[in-house]
PASEBA-1860 file (N, C-alpha, C; in nm, 3 decimals):
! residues 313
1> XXXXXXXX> 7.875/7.611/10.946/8.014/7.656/10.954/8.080/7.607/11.083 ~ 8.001/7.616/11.160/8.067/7.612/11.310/8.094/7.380/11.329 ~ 8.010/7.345/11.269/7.996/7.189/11.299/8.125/7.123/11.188 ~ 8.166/7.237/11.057/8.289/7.213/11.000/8.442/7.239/11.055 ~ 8.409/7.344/11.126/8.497/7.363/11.235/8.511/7.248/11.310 ~ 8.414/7.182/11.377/8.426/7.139/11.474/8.503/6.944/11.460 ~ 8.434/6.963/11.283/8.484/6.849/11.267/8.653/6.825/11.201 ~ 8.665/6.960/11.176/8.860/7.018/11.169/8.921/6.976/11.279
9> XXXXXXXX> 8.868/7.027/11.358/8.962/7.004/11.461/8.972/6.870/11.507 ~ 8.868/6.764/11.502/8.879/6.633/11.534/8.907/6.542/11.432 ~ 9.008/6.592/11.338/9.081/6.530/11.244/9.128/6.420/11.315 ~ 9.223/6.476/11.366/9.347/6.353/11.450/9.288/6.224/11.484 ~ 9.142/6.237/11.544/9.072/6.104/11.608/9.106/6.013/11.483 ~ 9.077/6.034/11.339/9.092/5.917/11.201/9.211/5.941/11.178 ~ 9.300/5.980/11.197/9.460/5.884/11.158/9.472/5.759/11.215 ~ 9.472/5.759/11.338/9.466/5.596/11.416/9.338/5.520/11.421
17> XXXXXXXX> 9.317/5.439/11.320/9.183/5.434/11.372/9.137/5.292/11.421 ~ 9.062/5.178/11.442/9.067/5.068/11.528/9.027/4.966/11.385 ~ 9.061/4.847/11.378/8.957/4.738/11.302/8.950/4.650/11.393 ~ 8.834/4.631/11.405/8.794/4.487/11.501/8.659/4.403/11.478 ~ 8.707/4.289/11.485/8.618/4.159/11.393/8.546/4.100/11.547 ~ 8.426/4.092/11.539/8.327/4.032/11.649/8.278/3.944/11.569 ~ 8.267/3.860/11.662/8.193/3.670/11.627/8.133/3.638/11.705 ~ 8.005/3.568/11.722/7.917/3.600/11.816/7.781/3.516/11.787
25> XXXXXXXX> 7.679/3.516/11.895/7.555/3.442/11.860/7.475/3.561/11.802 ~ 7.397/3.526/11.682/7.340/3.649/11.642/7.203/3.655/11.713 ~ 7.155/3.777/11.703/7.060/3.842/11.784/6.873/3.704/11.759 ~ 6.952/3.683/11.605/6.788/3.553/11.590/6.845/3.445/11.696 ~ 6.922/3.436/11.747/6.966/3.321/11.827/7.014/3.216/11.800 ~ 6.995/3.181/11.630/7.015/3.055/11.595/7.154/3.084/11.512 ~ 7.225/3.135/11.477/7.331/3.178/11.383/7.427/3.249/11.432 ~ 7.571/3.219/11.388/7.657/3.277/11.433/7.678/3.449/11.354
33> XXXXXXXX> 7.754/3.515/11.362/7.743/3.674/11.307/7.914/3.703/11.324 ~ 7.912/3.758/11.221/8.092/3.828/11.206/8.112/3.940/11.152 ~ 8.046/4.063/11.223/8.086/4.209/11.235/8.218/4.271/11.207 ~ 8.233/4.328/11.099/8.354/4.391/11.047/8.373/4.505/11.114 ~ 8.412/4.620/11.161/8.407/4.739/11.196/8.536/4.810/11.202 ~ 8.548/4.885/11.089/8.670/4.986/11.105/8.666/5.160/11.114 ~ 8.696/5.168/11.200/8.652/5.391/11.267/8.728/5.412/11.385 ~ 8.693/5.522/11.417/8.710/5.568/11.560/8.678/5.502/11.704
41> XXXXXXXX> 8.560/5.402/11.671/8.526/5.356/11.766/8.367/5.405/11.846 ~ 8.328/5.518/11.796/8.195/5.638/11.843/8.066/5.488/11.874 ~ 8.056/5.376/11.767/7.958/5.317/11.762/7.962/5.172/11.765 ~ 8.061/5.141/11.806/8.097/4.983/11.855/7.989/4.928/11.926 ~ 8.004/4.994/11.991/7.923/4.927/12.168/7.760/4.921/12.092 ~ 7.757/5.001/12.054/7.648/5.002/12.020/7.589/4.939/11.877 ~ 7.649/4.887/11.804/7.650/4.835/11.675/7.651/4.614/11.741 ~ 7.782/4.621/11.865/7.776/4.506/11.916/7.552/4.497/11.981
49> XXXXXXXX> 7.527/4.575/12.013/7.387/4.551/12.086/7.271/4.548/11.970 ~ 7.311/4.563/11.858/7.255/4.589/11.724/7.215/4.380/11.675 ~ 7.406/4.377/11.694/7.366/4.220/11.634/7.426/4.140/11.709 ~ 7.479/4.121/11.821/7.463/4.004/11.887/7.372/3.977/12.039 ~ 7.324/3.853/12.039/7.338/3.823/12.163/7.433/3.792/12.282 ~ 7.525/3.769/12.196/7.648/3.761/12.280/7.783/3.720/12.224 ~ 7.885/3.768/12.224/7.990/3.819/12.133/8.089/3.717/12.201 ~ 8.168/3.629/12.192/8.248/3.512/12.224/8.368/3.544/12.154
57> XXXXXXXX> 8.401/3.585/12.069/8.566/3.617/12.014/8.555/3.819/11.954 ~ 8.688/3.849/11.992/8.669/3.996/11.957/8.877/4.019/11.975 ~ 8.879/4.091/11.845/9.009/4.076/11.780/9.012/4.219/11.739 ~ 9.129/4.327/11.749/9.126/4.448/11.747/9.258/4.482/11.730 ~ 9.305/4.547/11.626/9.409/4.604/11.598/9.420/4.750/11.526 ~ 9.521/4.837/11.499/9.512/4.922/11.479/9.519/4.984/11.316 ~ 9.458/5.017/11.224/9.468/5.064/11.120/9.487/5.212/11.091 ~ 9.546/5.249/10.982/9.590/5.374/10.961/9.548/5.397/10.828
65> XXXXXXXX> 9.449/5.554/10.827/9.390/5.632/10.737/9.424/5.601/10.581 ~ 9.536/5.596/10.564/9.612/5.613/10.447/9.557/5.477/10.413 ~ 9.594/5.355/10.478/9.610/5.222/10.463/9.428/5.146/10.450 ~ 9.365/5.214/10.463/9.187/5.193/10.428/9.169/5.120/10.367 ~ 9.141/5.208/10.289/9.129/5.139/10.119/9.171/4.970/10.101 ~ 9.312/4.973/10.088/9.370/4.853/10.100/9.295/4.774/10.193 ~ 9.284/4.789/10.336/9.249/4.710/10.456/9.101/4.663/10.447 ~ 8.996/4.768/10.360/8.881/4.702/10.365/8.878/4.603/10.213
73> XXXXXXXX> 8.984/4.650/10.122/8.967/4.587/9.949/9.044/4.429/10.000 ~ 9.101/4.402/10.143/9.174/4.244/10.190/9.097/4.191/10.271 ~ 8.996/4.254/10.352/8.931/4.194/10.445/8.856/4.122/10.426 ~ 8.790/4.017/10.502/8.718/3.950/10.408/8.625/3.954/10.546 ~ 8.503/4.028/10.477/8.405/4.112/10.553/8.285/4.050/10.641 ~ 8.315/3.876/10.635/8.181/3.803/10.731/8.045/3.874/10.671 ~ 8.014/3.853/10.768/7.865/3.906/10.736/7.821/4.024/10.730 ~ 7.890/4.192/10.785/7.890/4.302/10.750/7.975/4.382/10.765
81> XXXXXXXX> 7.988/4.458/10.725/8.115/4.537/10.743/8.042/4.702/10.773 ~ 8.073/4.725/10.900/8.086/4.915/10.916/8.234/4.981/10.897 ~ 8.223/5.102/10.858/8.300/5.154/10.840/8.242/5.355/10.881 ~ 8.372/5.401/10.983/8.294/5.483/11.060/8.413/5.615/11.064 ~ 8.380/5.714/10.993/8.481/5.802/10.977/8.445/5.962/11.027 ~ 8.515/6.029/11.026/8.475/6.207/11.077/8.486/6.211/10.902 ~ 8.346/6.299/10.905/8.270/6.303/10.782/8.314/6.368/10.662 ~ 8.423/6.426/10.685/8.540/6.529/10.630/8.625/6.447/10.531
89> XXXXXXXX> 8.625/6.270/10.574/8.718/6.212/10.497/8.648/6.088/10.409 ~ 8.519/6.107/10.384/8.437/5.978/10.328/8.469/5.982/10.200 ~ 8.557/6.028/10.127/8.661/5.989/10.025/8.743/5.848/10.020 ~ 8.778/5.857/10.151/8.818/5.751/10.160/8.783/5.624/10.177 ~ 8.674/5.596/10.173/8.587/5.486/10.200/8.546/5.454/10.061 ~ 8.564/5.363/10.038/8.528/5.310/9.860/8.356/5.349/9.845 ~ 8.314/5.351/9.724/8.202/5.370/9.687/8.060/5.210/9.734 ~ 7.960/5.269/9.737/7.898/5.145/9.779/7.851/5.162/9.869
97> XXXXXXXX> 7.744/5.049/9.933/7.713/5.048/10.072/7.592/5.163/10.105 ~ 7.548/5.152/10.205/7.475/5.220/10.281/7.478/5.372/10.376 ~ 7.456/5.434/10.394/7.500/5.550/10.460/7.411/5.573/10.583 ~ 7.467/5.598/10.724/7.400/5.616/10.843/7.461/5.693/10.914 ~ 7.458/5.709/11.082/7.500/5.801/11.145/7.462/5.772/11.278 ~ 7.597/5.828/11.351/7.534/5.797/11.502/7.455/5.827/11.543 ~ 7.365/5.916/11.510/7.253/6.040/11.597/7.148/6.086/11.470 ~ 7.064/6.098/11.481/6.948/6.172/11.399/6.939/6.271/11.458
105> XXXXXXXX> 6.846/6.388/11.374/6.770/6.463/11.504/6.596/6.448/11.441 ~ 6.511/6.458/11.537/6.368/6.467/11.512/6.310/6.593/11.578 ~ 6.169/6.659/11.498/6.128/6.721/11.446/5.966/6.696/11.414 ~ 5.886/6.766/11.489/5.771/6.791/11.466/5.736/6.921/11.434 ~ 5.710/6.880/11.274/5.598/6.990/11.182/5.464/7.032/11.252 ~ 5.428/7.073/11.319/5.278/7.108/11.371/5.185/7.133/11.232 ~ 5.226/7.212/11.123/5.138/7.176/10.978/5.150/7.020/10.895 ~ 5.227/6.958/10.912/5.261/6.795/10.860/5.165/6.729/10.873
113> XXXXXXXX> 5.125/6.636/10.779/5.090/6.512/10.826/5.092/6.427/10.904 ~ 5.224/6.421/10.930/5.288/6.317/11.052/5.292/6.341/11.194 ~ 5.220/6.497/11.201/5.186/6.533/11.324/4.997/6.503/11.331 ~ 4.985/6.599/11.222/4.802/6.631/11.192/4.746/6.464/11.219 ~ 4.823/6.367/11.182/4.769/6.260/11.157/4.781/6.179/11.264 ~ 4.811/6.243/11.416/4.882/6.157/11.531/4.787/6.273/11.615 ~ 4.742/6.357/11.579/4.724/6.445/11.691/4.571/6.399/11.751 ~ 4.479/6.337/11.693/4.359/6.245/11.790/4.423/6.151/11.884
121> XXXXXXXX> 4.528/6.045/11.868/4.591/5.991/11.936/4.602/6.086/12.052 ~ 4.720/6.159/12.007/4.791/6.216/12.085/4.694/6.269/12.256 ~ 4.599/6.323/12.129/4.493/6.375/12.255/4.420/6.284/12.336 ~ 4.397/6.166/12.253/4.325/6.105/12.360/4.388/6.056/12.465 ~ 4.564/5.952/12.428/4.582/5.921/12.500/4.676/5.959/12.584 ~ 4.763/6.109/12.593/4.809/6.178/12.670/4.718/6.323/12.725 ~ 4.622/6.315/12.599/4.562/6.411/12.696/4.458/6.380/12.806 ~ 4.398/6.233/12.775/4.329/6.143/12.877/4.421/6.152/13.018
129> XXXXXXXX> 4.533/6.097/13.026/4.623/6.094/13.132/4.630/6.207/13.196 ~ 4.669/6.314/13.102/4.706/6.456/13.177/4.579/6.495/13.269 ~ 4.452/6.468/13.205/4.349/6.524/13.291/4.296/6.456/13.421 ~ 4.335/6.331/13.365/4.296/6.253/13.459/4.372/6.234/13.588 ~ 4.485/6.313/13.640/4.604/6.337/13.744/4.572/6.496/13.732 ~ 4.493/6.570/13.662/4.485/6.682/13.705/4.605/6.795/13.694 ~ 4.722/6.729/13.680/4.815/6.789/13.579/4.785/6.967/13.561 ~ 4.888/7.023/13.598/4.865/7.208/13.522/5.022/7.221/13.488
137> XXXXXXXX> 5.016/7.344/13.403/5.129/7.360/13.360/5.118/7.564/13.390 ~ 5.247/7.542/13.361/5.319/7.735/13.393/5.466/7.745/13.274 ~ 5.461/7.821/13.206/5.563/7.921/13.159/5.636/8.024/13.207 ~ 5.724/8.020/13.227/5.801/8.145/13.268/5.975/8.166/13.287 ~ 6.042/8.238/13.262/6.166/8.272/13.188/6.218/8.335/13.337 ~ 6.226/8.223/13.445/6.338/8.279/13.558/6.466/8.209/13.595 ~ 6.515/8.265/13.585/6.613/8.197/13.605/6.695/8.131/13.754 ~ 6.664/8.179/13.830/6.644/8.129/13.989/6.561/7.939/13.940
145> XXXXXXXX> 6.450/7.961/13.944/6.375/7.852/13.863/6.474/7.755/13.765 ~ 6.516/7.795/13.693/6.592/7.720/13.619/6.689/7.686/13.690 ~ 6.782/7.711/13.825/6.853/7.667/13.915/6.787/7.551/13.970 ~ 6.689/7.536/13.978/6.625/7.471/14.095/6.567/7.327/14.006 ~ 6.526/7.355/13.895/6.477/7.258/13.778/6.596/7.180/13.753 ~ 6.771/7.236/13.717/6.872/7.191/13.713/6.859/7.091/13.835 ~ 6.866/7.138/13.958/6.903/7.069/14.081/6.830/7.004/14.137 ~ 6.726/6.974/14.116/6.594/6.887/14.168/6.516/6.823/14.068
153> XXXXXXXX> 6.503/6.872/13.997/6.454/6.754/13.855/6.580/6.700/13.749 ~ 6.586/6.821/13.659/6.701/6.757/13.566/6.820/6.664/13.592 ~ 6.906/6.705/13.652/6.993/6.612/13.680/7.000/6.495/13.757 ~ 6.902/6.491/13.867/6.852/6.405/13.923/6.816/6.250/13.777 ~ 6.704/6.324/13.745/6.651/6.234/13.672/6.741/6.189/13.560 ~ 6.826/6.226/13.490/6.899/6.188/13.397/7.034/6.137/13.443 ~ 7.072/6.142/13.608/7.165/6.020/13.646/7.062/5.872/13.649 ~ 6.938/5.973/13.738/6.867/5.763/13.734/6.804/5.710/13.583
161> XXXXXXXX> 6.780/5.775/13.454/6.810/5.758/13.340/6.943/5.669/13.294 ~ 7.069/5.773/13.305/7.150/5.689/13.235/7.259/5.639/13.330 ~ 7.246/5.625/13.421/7.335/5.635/13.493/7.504/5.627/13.508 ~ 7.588/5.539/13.513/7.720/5.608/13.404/7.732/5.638/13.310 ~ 7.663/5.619/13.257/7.670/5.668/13.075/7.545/5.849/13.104 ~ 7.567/5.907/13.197/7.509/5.991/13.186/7.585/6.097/13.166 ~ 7.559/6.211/13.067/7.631/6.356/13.055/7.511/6.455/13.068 ~ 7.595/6.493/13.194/7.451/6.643/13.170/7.513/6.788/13.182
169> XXXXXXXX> 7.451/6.827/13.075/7.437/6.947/12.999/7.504/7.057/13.180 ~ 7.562/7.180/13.128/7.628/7.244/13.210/7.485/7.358/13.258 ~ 7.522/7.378/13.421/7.403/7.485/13.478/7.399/7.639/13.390 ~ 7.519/7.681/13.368/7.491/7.827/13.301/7.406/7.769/13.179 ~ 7.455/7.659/13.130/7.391/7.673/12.994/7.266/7.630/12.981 ~ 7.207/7.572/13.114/7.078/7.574/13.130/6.995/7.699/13.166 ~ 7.060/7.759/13.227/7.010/7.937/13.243/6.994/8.025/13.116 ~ 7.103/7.983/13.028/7.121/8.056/12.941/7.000/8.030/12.824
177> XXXXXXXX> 6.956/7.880/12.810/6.823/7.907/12.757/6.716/7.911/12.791 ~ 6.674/7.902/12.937/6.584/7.970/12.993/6.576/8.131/12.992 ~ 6.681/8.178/12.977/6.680/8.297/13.015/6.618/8.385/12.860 ~ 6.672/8.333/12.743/6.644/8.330/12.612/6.481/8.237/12.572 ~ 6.443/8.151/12.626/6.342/8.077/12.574/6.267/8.084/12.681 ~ 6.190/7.960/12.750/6.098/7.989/12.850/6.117/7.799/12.954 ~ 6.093/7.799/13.080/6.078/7.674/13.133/5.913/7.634/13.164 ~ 5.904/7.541/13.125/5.795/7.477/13.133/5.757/7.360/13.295
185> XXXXXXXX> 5.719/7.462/13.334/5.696/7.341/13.463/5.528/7.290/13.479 ~ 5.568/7.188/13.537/5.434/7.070/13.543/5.393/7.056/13.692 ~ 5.275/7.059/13.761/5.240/7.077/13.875/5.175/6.961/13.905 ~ 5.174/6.859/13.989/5.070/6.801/14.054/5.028/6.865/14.182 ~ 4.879/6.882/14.170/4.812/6.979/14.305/4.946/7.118/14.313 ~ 5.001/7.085/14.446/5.092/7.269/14.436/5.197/7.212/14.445 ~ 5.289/7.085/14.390/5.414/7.052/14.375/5.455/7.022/14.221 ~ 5.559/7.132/14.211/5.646/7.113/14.086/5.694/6.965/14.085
193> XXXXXXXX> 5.683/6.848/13.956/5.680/6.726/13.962/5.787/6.652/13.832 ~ 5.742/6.790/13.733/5.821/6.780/13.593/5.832/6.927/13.554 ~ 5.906/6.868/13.438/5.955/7.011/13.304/6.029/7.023/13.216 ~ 6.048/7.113/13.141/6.153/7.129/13.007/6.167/7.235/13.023 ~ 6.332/7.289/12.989/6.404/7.398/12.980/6.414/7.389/12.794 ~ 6.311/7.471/12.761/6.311/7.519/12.619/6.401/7.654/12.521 ~ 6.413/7.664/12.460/6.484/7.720/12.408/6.363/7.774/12.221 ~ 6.371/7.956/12.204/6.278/7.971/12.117/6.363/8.022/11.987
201> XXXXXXXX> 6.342/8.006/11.896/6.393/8.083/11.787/6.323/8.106/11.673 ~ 6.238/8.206/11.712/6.154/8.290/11.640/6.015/8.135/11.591 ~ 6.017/8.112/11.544/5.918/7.995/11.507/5.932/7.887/11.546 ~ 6.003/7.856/11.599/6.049/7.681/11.639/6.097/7.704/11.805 ~ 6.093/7.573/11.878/6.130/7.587/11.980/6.225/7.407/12.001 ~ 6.259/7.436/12.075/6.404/7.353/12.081/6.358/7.281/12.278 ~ 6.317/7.135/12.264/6.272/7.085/12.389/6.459/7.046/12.435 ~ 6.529/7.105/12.502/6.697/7.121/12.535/6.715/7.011/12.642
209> XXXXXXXX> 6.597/7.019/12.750/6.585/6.942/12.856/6.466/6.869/12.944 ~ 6.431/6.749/12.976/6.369/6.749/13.064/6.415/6.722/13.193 ~ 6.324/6.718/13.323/6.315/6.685/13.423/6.212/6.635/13.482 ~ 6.236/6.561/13.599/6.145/6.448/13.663/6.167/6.483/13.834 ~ 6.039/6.492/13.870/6.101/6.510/14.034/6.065/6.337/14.086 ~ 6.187/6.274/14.172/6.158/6.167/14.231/6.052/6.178/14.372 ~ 6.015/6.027/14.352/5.987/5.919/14.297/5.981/5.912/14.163 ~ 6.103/5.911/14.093/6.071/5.849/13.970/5.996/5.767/13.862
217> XXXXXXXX> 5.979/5.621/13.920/5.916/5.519/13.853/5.756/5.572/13.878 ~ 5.719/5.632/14.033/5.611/5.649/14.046/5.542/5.769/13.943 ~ 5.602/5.920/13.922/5.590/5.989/13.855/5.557/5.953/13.687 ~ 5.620/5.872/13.650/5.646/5.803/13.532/5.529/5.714/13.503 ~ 5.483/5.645/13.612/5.361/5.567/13.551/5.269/5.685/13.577 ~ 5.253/5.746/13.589/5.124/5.882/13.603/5.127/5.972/13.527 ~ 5.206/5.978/13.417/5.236/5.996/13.321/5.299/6.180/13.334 ~ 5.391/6.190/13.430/5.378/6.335/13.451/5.503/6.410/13.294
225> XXXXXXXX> 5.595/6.292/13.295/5.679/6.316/13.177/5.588/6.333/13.022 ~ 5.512/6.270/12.996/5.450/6.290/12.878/5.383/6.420/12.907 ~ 5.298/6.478/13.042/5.238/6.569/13.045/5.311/6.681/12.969 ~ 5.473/6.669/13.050/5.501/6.819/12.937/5.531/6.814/12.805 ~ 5.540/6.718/12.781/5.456/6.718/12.560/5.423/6.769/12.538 ~ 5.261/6.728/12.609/5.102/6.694/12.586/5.113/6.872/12.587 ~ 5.176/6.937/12.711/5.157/7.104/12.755/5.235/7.182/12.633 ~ 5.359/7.119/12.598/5.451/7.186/12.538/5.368/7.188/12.355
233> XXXXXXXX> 5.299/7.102/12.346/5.231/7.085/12.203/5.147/7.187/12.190 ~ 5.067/7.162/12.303/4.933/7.280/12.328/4.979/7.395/12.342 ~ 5.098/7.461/12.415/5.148/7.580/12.383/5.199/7.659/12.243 ~ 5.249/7.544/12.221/5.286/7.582/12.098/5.199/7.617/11.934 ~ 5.092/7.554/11.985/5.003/7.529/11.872/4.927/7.703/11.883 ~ 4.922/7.705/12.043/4.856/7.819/12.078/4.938/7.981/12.045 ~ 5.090/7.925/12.008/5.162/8.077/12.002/5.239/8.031/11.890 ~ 5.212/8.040/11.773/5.181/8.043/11.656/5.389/7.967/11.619
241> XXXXXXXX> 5.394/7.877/11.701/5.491/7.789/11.678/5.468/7.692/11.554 ~ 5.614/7.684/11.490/5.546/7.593/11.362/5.643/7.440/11.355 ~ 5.689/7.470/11.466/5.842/7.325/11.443/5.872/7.315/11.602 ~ 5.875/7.187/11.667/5.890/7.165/11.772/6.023/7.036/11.754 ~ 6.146/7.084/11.804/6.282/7.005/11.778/6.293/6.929/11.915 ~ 6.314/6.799/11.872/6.294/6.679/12.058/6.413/6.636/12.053 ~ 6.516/6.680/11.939/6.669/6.689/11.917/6.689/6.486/11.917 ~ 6.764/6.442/11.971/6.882/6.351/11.872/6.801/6.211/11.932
249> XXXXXXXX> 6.844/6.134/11.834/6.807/5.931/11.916/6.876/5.876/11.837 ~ 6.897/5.751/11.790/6.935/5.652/11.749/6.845/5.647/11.591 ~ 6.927/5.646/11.512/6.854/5.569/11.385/6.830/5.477/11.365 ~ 6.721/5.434/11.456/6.666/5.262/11.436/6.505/5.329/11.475 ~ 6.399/5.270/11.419/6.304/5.207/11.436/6.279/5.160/11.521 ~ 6.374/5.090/11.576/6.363/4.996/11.707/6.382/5.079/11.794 ~ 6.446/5.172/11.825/6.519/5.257/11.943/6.361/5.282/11.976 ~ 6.362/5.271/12.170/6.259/5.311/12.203/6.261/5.471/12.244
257> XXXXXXXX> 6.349/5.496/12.202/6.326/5.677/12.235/6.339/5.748/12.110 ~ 6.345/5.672/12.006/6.246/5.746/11.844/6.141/5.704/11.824 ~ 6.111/5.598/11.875/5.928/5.569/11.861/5.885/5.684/11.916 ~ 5.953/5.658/12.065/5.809/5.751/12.145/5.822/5.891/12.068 ~ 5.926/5.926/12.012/5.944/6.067/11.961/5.862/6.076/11.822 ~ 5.863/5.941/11.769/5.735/5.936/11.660/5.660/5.933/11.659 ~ 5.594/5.937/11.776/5.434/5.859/11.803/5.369/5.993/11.807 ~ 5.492/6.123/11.888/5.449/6.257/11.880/5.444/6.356/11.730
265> XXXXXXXX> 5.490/6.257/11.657/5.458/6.296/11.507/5.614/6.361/11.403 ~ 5.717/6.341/11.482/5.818/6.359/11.449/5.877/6.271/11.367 ~ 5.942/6.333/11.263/6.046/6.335/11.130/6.192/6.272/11.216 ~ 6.257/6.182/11.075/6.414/6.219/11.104/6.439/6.285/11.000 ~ 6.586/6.349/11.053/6.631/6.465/10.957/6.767/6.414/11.008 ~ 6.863/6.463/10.880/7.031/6.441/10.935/7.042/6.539/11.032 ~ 7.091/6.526/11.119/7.186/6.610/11.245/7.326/6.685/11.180 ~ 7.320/6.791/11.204/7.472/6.907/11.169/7.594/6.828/11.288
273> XXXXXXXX> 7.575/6.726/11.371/7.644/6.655/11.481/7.561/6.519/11.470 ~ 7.677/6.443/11.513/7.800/6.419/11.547/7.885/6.472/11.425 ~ 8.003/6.438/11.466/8.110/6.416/11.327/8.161/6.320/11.261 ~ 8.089/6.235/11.295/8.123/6.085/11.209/8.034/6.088/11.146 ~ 8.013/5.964/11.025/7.916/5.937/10.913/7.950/5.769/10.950 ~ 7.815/5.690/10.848/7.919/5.579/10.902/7.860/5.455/10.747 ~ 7.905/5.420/10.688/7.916/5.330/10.560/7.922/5.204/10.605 ~ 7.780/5.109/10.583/7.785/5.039/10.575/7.779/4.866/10.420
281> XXXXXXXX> 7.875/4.777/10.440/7.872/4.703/10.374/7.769/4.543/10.360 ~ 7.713/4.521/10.279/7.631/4.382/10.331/7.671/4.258/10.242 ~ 7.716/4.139/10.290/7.754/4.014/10.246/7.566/4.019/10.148 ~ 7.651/3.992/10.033/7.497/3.922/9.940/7.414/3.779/9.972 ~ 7.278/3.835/10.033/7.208/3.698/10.077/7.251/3.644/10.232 ~ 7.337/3.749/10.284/7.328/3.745/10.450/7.206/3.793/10.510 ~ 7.114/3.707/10.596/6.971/3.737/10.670/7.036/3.809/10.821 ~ 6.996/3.991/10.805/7.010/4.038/10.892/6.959/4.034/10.993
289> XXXXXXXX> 6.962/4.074/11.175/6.895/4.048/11.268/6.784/4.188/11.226 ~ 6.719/4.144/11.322/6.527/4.288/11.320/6.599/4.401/11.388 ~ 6.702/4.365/11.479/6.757/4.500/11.509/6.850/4.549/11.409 ~ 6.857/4.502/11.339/6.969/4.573/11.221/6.864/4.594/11.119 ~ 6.798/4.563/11.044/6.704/4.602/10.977/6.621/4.718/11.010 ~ 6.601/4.751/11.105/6.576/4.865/11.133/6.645/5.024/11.140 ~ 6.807/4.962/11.115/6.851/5.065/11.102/6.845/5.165/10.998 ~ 6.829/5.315/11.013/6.802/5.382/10.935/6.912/5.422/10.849
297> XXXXXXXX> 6.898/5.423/10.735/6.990/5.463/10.640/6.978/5.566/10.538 ~ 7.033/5.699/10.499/7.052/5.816/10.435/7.053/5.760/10.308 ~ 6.907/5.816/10.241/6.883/5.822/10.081/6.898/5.908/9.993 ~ 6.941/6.057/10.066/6.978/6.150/9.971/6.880/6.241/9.976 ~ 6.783/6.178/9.992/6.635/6.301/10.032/6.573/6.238/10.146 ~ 6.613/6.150/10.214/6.535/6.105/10.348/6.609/5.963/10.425 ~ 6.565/5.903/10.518/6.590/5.817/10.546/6.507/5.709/10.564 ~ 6.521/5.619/10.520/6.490/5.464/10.480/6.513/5.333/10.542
305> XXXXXXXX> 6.470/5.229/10.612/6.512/5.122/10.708/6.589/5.059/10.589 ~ 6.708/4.989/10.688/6.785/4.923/10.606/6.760/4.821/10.536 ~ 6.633/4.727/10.599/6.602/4.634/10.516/6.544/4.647/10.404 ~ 6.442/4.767/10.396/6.380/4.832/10.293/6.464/4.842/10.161 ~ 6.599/4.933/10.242/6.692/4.934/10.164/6.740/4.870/10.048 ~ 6.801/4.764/10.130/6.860/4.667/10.077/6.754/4.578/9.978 ~ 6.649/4.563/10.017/6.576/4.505/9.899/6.533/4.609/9.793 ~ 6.521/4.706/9.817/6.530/4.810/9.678/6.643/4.803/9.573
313> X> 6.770/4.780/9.661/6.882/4.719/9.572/6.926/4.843/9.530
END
């Protein structure tokens, strides 16, 4: 209810919405590429890093809701065409094509396969690491603590993560699920090093945040970030948790932050967010790049790589 709301109110973003044609070296290197794209704009940037190596002409004008239909039934679509709307209006988008989305979310079943069947891995080779740095972990629901996790790990680490492209999550509302769920901190010898501000709801627990204390890169090869997994798995297994949520990535295969979220045995599932959807079109007998083939695409009961896709027909 609340994510229909949310996508009411961001009507207005699809009345104006952008078309813009990219031409470019494609990502195999040897071929040129001519990207159709008409939406809001949510997945440009990121659709350009999908298929080119480098984009040499880029042409952008403005289209209007009403006028769709028409604009994609004249265009003459190169080699693919996206089409990227608040999800409220995919009426308007002709029938056909592919279905994707900016964001997934993933999901580890602790009864699944896709966990059961990762969890020798898992142990050997994060729980090898964890022991081998000596690694301990602590639970506990303070919230002082969760000030300090905000201000010395979390945010820290997720400016040197993303750095302008970084958004981080607000301090009350990091209290607020500590205060409701539990923080997980990670110790090397007697210094707090890592952690996650978790969040519980009754059977499942919700990983909301991590943190990294710098030295960063150094922490990172010592594997102190995987440690709180490796801790957060083992807790969970131990307090009769049945769903562990590592929340949103990229629907690609390729994205290296759904591997690693797969490797921990996690599902994609559609996300109740963003508010776009996004329809894609494919020229017949156009050879897509490996980063586009990987993109994941909505089958109605799951999701499917696009190349898969497309040769299923």
């Amino acid at each position: 209810m609340l994510s229909h709301i949310k996508r009411t109110f961001l009507l207005p973003r699809s009345l104006h919405l952008i078309h813009t044609v990219l031409t470019g070296m494609a990502r195999d290197g040897n071929s040129d590429f001519i990207l159709n794209y008409i939406g809001e704009g949510e997945s440009l940037d990121y659709l350009k890093h999908l298929c080119f190596l480098r984009v040499r002409e880029e042409n952008t004008q403005s289209c209007k809701i009403w006028n769709l239909h028409n604009t994609i039934q004249n265009t003459s679509w190169g080699n693919i065409l996206f089409v990227e709307l608040n999800s409220l209006l995919k009426r308007y988008i002709p029938s056909g094509g592919y279905e994707t989305f900016p964001w997934i979310r993933q999901k580890v079943y602790l009864n699944d396969d896709a966990y059961r069947n990762r969890k020798a891995r898992i142990n050997g080779k994060y729980g090898r690491k964890t022991k081998k740095y000596n690694y301990r972990f602590k639970i506990l629901r303070d919230t002082s603590a969760a000030v300090r996790f905000y201000q010395e790990l979390y945010a820290p680490y997720i400016n040197f993560r993303f750095g302008d492209a970084a958004h981080l999550r607000r301090l009350e509302e990091m209290r607020r699920v500590v205060r409701k769920g539990f923080l997980l901190q990670v110790f090397d010898g007697g210094g707090w090093v890592a952690g996650a501000a978790c969040r519980r709801r009754k059977e499942e627990v919700t990983l909301f945040a991590l943190g990294l204390l710098s030295d960063f890169n150094y922490h990172l090869r010592r594997g102190a970030l995987s440690s709180v997994y490796y801790f957060l798995f083992k807790w969970a297994e131990e307090n009769d948790i049945h769903a562990i949520d590592l929340l949103r990535s990229k629907p690609n295969v390729n994205d290296g932050v759904y591997e690693y979220k797969r490797l921990w045995g996690a599902t994609a599932e559609k996300d109740i967010w963003p508010h776009t959807s996004m329809k894609i079109f494919i020229q017949q007998r156009v050879d897509i790049s490996p980063m586009l083939k990987g993109l994941l695409v909505w089958t109605g009961n799951g999701f499917l790589e696009l190349d898969k896709a497309v040769k299923r027909g």
